[in-house]
C-alpha positions in Angstrom: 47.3 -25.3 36.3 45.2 -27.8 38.6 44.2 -30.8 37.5 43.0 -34.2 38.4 46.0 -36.9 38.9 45.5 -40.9 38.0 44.2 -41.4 41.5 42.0 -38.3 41.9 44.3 -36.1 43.6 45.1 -32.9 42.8 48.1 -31.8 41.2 49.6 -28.6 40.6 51.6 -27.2 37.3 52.5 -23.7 37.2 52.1 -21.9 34.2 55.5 -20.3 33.6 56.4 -24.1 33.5 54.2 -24.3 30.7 55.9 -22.3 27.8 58.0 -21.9 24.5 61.6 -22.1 25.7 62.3 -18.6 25.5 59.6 -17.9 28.5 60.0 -21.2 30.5 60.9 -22.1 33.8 61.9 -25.1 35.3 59.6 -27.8 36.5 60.1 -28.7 40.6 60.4 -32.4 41.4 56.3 -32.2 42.3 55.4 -30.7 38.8 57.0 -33.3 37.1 55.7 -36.0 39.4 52.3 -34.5 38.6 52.7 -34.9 34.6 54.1 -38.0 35.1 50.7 -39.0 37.1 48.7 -37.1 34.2 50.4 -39.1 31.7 49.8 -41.9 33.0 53.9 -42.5 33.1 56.6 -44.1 35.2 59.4 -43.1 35.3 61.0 -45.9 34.0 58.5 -45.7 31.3 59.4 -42.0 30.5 63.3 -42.9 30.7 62.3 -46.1 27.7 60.5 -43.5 25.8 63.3 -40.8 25.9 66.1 -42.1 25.7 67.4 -41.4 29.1 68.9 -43.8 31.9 65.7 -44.8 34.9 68.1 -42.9 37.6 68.4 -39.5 35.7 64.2 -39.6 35.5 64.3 -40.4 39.2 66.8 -37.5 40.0 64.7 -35.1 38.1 61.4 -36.2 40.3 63.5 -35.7 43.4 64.8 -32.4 42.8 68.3 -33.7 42.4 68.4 -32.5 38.9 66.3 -30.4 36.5 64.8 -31.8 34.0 65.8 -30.4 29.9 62.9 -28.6 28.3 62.6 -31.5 25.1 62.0 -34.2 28.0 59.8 -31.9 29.9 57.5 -31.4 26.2 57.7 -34.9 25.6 55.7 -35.1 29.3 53.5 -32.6 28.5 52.7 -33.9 25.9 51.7 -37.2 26.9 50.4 -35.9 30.1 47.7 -34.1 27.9 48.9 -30.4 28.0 49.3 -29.7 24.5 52.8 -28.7 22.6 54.5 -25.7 25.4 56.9 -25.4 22.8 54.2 -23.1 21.0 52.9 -21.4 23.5 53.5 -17.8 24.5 52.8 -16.9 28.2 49.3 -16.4 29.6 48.0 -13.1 29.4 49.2 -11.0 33.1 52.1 -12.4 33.3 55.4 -11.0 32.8 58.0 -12.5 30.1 61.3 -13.6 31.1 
């Protein structure tokens, strides 16, 4: 999914990233750096709103570490792309 960033830039989710946990996969450092920028987020504002210490939000837009799938639907939440946690995968693509 391409959208537009807070600065105009474009940013790139993929949609297998985008999924009820069973189909998921696991954001890269630039997808989450993207719905951060879509939501509007920093990381240290993510890390207040879930619960989580600044540096593991800053290894998980690194690459250092993955991110868990409830701190990934709290971002895509916020970052306007609905509740994953209740969607199936787009038509064409193969489940997990």
């Amino acid at each position: 999914m391409e959208t537009k960033g807070s600065y105009g830039e474009q940013v790139s989710i993929r949609p297998e990233c985008l999924c009820a946990r069973k189909d998921w996969a696991e954001p890269n450092a630039d997808e989450v750096r993207a719905a951060l920028k879509m939501a509007n987020w920093s990381g240290e504002e993510l890390s207040r709103r879930i619960g989580v210490d600044s540096r593991t939000v800053r290894r998980w837009t690194l690459g250092e570490k993955p991110i868990n799938y409830a701190s990934w639907c709290v971002l895509c939440v916020q970052a306007g792309l609905g509740e994953i946690w209740m969607f199936a995968p787009l038509a064409g693509e193969a489940p997990k």
